[in-house]
C-alpha positions as CSV (number, residue, x, y, z in Angstrom):
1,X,39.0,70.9,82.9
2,X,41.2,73.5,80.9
3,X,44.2,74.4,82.0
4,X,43.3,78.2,82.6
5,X,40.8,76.4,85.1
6,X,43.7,74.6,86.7
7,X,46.0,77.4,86.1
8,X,43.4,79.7,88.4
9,X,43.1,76.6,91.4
10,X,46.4,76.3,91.7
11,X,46.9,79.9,92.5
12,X,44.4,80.0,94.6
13,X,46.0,77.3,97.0
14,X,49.3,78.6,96.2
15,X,48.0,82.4,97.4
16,X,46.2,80.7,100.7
17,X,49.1,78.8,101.3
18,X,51.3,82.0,101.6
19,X,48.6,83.9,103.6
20,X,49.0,81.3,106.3
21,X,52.4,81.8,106.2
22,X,52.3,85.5,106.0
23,X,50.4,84.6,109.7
24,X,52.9,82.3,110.7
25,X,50.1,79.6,111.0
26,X,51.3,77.3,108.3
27,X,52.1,74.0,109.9
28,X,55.2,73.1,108.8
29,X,57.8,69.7,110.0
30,X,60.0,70.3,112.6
31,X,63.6,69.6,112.9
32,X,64.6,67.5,116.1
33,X,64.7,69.2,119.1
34,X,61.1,70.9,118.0
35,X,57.3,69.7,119.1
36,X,54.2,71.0,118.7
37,X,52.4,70.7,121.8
38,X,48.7,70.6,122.1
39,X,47.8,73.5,120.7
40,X,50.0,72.9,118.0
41,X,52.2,75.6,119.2
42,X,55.9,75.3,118.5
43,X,58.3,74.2,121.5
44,X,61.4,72.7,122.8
45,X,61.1,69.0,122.9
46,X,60.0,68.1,126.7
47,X,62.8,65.4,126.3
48,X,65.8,67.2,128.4
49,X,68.6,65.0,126.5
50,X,66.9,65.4,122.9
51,X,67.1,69.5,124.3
52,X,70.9,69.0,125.5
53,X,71.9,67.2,122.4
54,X,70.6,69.7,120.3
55,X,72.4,72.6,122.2
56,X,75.5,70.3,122.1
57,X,75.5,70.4,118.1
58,X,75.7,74.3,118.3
59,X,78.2,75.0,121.3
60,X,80.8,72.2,119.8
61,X,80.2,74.0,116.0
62,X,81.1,77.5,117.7
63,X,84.0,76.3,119.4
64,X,84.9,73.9,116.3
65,X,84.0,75.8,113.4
66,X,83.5,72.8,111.0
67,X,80.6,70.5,110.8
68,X,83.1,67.6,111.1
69,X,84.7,68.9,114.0
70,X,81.2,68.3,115.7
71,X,80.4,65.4,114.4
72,X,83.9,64.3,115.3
73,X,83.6,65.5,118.9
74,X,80.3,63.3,118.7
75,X,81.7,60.1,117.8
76,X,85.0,60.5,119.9
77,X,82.6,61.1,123.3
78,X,80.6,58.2,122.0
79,X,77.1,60.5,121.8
80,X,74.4,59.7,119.4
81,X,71.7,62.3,118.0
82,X,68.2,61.7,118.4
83,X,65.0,61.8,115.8
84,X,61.9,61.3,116.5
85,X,59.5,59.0,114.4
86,X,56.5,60.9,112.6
87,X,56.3,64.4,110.8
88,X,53.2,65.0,111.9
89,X,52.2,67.4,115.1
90,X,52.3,64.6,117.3
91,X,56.2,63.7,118.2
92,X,56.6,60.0,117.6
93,X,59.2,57.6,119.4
94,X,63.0,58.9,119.8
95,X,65.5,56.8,117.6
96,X,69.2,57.5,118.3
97,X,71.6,57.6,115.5
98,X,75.3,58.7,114.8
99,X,75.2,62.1,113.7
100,X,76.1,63.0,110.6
101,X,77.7,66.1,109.1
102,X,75.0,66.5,106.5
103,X,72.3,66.5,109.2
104,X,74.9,69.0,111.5
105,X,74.7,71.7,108.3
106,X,70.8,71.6,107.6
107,X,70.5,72.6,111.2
108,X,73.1,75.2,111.4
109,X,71.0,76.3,108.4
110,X,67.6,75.7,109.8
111,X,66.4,79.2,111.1
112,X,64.0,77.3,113.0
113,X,66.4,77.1,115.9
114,X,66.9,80.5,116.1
115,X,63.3,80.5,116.8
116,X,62.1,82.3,113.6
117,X,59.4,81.0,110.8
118,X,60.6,80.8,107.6
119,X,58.9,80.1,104.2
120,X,59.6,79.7,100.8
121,X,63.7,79.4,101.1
122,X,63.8,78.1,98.2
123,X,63.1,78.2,94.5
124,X,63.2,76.0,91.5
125,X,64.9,77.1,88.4
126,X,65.3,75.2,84.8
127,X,68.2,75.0,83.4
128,X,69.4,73.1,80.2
129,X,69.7,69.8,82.2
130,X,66.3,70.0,83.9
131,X,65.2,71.7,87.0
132,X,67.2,72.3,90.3
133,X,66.6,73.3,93.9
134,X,67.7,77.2,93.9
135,X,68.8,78.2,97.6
136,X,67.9,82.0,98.6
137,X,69.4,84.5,100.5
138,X,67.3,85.7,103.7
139,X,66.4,88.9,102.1
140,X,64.6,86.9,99.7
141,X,62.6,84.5,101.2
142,X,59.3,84.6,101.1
143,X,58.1,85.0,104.7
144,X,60.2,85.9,108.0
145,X,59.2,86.3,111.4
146,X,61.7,86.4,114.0
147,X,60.7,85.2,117.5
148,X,58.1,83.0,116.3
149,X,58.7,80.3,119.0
150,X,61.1,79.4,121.7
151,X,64.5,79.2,120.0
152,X,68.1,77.5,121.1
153,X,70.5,79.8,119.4
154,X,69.9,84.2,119.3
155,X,69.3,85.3,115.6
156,X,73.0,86.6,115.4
157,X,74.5,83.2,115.8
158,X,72.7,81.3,113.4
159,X,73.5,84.2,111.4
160,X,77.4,84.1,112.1
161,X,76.7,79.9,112.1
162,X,75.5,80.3,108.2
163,X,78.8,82.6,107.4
164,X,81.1,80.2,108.9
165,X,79.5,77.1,106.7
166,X,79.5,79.7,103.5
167,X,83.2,80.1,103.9
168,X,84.2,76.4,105.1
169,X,82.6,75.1,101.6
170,X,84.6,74.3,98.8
171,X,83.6,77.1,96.7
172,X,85.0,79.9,98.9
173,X,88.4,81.2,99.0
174,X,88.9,81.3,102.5
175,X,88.0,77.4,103.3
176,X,88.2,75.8,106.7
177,X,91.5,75.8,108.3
178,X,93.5,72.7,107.4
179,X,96.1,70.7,108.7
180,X,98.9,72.2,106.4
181,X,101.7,73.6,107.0
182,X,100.8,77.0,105.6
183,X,99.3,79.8,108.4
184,X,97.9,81.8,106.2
185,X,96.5,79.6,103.7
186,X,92.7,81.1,102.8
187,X,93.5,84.7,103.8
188,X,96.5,85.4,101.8
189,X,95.9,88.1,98.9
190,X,98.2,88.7,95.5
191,X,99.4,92.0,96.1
192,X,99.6,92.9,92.0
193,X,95.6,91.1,91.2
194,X,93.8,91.3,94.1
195,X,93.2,87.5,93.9
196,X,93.5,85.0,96.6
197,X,97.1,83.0,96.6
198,X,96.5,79.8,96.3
199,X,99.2,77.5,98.7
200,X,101.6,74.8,96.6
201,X,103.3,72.1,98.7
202,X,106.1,70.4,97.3
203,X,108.5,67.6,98.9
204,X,107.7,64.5,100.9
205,X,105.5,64.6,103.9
206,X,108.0,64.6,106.4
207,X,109.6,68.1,104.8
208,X,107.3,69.9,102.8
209,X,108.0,73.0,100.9
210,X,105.3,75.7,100.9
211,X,104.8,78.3,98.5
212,X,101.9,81.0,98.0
213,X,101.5,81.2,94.4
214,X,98.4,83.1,92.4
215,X,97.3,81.9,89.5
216,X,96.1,84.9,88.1
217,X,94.0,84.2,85.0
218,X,95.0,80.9,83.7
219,X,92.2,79.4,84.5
220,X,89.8,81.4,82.3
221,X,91.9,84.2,79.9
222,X,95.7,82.7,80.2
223,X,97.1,85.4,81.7
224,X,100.8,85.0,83.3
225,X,100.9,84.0,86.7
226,X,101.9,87.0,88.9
227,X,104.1,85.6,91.9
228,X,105.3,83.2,93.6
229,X,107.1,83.1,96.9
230,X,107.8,80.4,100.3
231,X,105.7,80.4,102.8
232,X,108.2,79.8,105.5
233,X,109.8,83.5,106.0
234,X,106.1,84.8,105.9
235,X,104.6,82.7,107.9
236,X,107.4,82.7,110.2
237,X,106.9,87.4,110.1
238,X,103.0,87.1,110.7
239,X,103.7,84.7,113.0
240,X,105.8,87.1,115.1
241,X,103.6,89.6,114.9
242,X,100.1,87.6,116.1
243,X,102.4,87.1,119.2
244,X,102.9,90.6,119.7
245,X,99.5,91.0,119.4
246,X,97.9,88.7,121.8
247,X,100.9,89.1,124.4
248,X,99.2,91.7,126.8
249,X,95.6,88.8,127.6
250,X,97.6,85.8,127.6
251,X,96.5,85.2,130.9
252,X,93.1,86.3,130.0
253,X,93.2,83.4,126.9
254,X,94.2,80.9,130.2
255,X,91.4,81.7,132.2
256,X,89.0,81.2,129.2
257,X,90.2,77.8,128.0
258,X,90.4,75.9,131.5
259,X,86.8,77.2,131.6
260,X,85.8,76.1,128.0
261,X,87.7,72.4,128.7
262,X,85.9,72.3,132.2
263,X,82.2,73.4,130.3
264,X,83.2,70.8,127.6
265,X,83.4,68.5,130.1
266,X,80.1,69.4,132.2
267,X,78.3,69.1,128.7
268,X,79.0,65.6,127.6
269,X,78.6,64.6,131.8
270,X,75.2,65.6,131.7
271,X,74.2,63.9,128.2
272,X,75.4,60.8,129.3
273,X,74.0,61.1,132.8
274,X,70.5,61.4,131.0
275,X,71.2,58.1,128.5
276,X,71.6,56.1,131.9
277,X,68.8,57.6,133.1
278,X,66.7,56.5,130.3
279,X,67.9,53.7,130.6
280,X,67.1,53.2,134.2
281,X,63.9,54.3,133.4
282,X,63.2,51.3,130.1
283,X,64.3,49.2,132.6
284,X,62.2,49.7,135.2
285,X,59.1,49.9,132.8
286,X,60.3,46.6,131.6
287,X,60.1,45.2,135.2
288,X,56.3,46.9,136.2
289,X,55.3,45.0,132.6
290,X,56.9,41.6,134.0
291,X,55.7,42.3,137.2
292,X,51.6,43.1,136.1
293,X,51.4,39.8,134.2
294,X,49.8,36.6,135.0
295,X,52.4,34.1,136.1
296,X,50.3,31.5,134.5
297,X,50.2,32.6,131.3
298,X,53.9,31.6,130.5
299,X,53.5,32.8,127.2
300,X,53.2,36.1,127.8
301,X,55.6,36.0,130.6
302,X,58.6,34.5,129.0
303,X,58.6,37.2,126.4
304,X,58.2,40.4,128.9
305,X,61.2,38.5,131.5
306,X,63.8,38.6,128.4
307,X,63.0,41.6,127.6
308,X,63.5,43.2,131.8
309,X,66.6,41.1,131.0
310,X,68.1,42.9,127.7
311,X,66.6,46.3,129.2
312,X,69.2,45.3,132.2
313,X,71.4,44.7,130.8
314,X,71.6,47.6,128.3
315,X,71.8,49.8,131.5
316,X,74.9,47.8,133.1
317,X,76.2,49.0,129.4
318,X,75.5,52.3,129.5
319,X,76.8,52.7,132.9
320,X,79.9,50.9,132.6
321,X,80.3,53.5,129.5
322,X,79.7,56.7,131.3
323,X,82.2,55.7,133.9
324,X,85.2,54.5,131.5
325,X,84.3,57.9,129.6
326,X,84.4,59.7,132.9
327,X,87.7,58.5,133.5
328,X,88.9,59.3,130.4
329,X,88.0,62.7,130.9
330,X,89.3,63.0,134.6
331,X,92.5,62.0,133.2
332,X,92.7,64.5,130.4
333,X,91.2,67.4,132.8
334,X,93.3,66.6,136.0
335,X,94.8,69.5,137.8
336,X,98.4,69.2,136.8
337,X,96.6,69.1,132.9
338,X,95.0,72.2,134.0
339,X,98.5,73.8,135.0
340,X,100.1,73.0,132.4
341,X,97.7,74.8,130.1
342,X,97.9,77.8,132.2
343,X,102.1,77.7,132.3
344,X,101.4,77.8,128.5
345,X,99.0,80.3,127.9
346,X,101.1,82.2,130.4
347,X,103.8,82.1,128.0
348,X,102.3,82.5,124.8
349,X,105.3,82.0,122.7
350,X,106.1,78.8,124.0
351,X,102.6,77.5,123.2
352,X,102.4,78.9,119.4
353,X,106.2,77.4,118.6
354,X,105.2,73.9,120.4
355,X,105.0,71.5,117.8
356,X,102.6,69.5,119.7
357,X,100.2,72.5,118.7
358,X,98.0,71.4,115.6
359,X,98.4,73.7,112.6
360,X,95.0,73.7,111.7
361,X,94.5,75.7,115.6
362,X,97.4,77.8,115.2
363,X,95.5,79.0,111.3
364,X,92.1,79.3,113.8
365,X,93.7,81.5,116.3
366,X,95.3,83.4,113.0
367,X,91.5,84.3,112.0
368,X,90.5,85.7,115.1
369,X,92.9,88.1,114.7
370,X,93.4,88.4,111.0
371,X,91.0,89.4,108.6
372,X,93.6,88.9,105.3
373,X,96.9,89.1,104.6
374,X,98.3,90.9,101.2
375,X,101.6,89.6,99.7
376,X,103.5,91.4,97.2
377,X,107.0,90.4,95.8
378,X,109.9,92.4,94.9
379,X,112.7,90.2,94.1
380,X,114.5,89.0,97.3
381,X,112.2,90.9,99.2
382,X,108.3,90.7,100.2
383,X,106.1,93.5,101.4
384,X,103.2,92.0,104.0
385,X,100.3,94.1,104.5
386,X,98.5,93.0,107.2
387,X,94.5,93.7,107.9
388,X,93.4,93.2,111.5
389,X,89.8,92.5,112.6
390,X,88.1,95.8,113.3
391,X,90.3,97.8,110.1
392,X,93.5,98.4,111.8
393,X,96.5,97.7,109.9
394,X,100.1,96.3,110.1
395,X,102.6,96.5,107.4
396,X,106.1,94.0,107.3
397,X,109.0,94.1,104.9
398,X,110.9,90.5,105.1
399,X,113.5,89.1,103.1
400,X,112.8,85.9,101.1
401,X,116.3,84.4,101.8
402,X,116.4,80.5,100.5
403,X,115.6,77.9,102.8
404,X,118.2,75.9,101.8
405,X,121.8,77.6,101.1
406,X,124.2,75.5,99.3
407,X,127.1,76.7,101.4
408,X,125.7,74.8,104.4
409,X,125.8,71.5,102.2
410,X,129.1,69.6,102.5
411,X,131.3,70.1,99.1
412,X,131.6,66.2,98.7
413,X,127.5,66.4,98.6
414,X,127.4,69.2,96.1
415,X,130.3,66.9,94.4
416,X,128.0,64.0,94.2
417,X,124.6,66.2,92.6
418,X,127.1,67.1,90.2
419,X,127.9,63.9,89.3
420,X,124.4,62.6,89.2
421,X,123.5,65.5,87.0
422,X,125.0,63.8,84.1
423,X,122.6,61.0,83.8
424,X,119.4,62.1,86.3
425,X,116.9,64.4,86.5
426,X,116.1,66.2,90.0
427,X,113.3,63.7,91.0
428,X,115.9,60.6,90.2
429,X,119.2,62.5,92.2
430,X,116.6,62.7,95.1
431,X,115.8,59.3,95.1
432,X,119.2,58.6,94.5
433,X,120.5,60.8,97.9
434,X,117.8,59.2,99.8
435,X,118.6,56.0,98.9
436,X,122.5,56.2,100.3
437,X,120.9,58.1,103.3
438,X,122.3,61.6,102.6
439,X,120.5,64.3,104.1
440,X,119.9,68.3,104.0
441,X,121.8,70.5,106.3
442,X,119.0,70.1,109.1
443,X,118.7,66.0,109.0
444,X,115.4,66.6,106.2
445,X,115.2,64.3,103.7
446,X,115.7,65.5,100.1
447,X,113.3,66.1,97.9
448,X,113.2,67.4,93.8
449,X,113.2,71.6,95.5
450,X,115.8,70.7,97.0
451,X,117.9,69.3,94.2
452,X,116.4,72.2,92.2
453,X,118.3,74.9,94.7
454,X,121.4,73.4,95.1
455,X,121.6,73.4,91.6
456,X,120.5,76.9,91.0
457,X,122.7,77.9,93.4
458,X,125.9,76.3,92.4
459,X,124.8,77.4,88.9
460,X,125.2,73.3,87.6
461,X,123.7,72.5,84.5
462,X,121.1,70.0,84.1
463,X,121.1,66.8,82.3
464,X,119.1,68.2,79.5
465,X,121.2,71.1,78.9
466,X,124.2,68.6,79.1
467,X,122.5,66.8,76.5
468,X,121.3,69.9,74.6
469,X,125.1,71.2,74.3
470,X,126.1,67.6,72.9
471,X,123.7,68.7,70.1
472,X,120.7,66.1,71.1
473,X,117.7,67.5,69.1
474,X,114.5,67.9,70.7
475,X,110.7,66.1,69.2
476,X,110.1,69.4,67.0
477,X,113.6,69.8,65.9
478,X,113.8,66.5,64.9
479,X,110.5,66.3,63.1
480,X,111.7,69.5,61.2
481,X,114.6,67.9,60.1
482,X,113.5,65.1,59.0
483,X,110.7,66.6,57.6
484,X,107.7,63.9,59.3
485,X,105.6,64.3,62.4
486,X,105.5,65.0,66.2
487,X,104.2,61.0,66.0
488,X,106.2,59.6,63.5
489,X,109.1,60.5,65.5
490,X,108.2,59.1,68.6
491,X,107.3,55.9,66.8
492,X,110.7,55.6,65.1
493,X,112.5,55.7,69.0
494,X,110.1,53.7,70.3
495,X,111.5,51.0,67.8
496,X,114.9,51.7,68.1
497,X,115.7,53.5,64.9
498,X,116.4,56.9,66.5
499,X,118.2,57.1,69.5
500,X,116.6,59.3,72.4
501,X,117.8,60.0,75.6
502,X,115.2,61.0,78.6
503,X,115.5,64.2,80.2
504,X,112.4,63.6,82.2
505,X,109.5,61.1,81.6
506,X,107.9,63.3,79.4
507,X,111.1,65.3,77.1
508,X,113.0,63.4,75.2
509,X,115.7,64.4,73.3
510,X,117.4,62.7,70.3
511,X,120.3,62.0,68.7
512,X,120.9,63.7,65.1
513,X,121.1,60.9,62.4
514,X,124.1,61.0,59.8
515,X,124.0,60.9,56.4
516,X,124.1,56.6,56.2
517,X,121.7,56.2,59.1
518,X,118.8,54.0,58.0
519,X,115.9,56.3,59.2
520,X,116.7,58.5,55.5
521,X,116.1,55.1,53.8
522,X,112.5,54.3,55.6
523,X,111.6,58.3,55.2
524,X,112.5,58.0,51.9
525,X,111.1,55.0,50.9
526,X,108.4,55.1,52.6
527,X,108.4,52.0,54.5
528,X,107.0,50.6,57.5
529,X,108.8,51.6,61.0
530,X,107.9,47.6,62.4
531,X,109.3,45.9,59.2
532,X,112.4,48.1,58.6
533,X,113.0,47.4,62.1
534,X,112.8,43.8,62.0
535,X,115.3,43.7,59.2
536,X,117.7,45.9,60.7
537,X,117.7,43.1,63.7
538,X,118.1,40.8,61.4
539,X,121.2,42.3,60.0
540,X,122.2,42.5,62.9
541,X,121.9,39.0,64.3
542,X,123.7,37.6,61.1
């Protein structure tokens, strides 16, 4: 056969192929939580827990906004997710598995729950390296037909669903919201580029020090960065003003979360209600089997007895489970729970300054409101312009003043970085303060910033300008002089013939050599840096 033959017959199948799907007839596998009945029509799976854990995935991902908040909400209730054996039109047995956050983004990506039929989503491309798996945008998919079948999510959410995962992956700008310190890290803007500032923490973990920073173009056409400024007066401004915002429905908010924690609660109740169930049911199956046989034929009956036993005791289990869950939750939902989040949703301040409050909910409840956030820096002062959801806009002029003023530091501390100065870097005098259990005017630990600003402030030098005005001579200087290499130099200190002195790990900075030093004679000479060495130790020894 030639391959214009082939070439024709596999257009032909590839041309009925898309007329079936142009009909919506082509069979296609179905996610879980999707059968064909009989008449190999698409429905919900008759199996009302495999339909409730399904809907489960979807209500925790809208309330979550992560696929690993769902699958953490999964594992911390103790749920499973159910697939069904087969890909053929008959559904096969239900195995239960721990859910995975790979298998909650292929269905928030499946349109198939939203009840549409969708074909050719896909493409395969060549590139230098081979071929890869090309995903399209809906407008250019092959085939779409909206309310194909019964669906568990409207076409709007699985829409808003695939935005959400779109700008939680690592590729976007915006991200998910993170447990950093930074509110508006994802939707802050550079004011002078247009770019998104990236967010710089510096410190230890207990006191970090957050900065907005853009990078400009350095990572393609080395361009100067364009600003840099903290995070805390900012934060602290937009902050202020979400509170204004959301002041008048506080109440409102209340109302809304006791009835979110109380559906929450009704959803997991009822999946684990139907697991016992099931159980119940394997067991009782278990016992007709034991029950039907012959009690002579031992055989037989020893085998179907231990298994009414395991089937028994895997429903004591799951009982016992749903009630120590149940308790759990009756604990965490009891009324005076329930007051207290009404007394703080009532007073909304209260609730957004608590530091019980996760950061990574206080950055959620900052996108709700907050569409982006444009920072632009003129000297000690910051313009903010703010861009609300729905176009309105706010606009904020702060003053950057230093989080750390050196006048609140005792003079006998600022005597002591002084001190250190003249043999340590910022990293080291850290350390060092640390170490004898000094601390910043508000208990924090220090950290290099720290050092940095106190410095700066008190206008000390560092040890490398110290150094630099006793007329130490830096790698290039040095290799001028001497008239050798970036290399050779560092391999003269690192056998003792030049003396350096470290400014940092990574600068050094060495001494000038006098007329008699040795180093002229090997430079000169041309020897070896390992054997001149080894006679100058000699000479030295004797």
């Amino acid at each position: 056969m030639s391959a214009a033959e082939l070439h024709v017959l596999r257009s032909r199948l590839r041309g009925g192929i898309v007329s079936q799907a142009q009909r919506g007839a082509l069979k296609l596998p179905l996610p879980a939580g999707l059968v064909y009945d009989p008449d190999r029509s698409v429905v919900l799976d008759p199996d009302a827990e495999v339909r409730n854990s399904v809907r489960l995935v979807f209500s925790t991902f809208e309330r979550a906004g992560s696929s690993w908040g769902v699958v953490r909400h999964f594992e911390e209730h103790g749920l499973r997710f159910p697939l069904r054996d087969g890909r053929g039109y008959s559904p096969g047995t239900v195995r239960w598995r721990p859910l995975t956050a790979t298998r909650v983004r292929s269905m928030l990506r499946n349109p198939r729950y939203a009840g549409a039929f969708a074909y050719g989503r896909t493409r395969r491309g060549g590139t230098p390296n081979g071929s890869r798996i090309e995903q399209l945008g809906t407008e250019e998919w092959t085939v779409l037909i909206q309310d194909a079948h019964p669906a568990y999510i409207p076409w709007e959410q699985y829409q808003q669903n695939v935005r959400t995962l779109e700008g939680n992956a690592g590729t976007s700008l915006k991200g998910a919201a993170r447990e950093g310190a930074a509110l508006l890290q994802g939707i802050a803007l550079c004011g002078v580029c247009g770019r998104s500032l990236v967010t710089q923490y510096h410190g230890g973990r207990n006191w970090p020090h957050v900065r907005y920073a853009c990078n400009g173009g350095t990572g393609q056409h080395r361009t100067p960065r364009c600003q840099s400024l903290s995070a805390r007066h900012v934060d602290r401004a937009v902050g202020q003003l979400l509170l204004d915002l959301v002041a008048p429905v506080t109440l409102e908010v209340a109302l809304s979360v006791q009835a979110e924690m109380q559906a929450r609660d009704d959803e997991v109740a009822v999946l684990r209600d139907q697991a016992v169930q099931r159980s119940r049911e394997a067991a009782e199956l278990a016992r007709r089997r034991f029950m039907e046989v012959d009690p002579g034929n031992r055989l037989v009956a020893d085998v179907l007895e231990s298994e009414w036993n395991q089937s028994l005791k895997a429903l004591r289990d799951a009982e016992d489970e749903r009630d120590r869950l149940r308790d759990q939750d009756r604990i965490l939902l009891d009324e005076s729970v329930r007051k207290r989040v009404l007394q703080l949703a009532t007073d909304f301040p209260r609730l957004w300054n608590d530091r019980a409050t996760p950061n990574r909910e206080k950055k959620r409840m900052v996108r709700l409101l907050i569409e982006d956030v444009t920072l632009t820096r003129h000297g000690a002062q910051a313009h903010v312009g703010v861009r609300l959801r729905g176009g309105a806009t706010r606009e904020l002029d702060i003053s950057l003043q230093a989080a750390e003023h050196p006048a609140k530091l005792p003079a006998a501390l600022v005597a002591e970085v002084r001190e250190l100065l003249r043999h340590h870097t910022d990293a080291r005098i850290a350390d060092i303060l640390n170490r004898r259990g000094r601390t910043g005017s508000r208990g924090q630990p220090f950290n290099t910033g720290m050092v940095a600003h106190v410095r700066f402030r008190r206008r000390l030098e560092t040890q490398r300008q110290m150094l630099r005005k006793k007329g130490m001579l830096t790698t290039t200087e040095l290799a001028e002089r001497l008239s050798i290499s970036h290399d050779r130099v560092r391999r003269l200190a690192s056998r003792g013939i030049i003396r350096r002195c470290g400014s940092s790990q990574t600068r050094f900075l060495y001494e000038p050599p006098e007329e008699d030093d040795p180093v002229w004679e090997i430079i000169n000479q041309g020897w070896n840096e390992t054997g001149m060495a080894n006679t100058i130790q000699n000479g030295m020894e004797a």
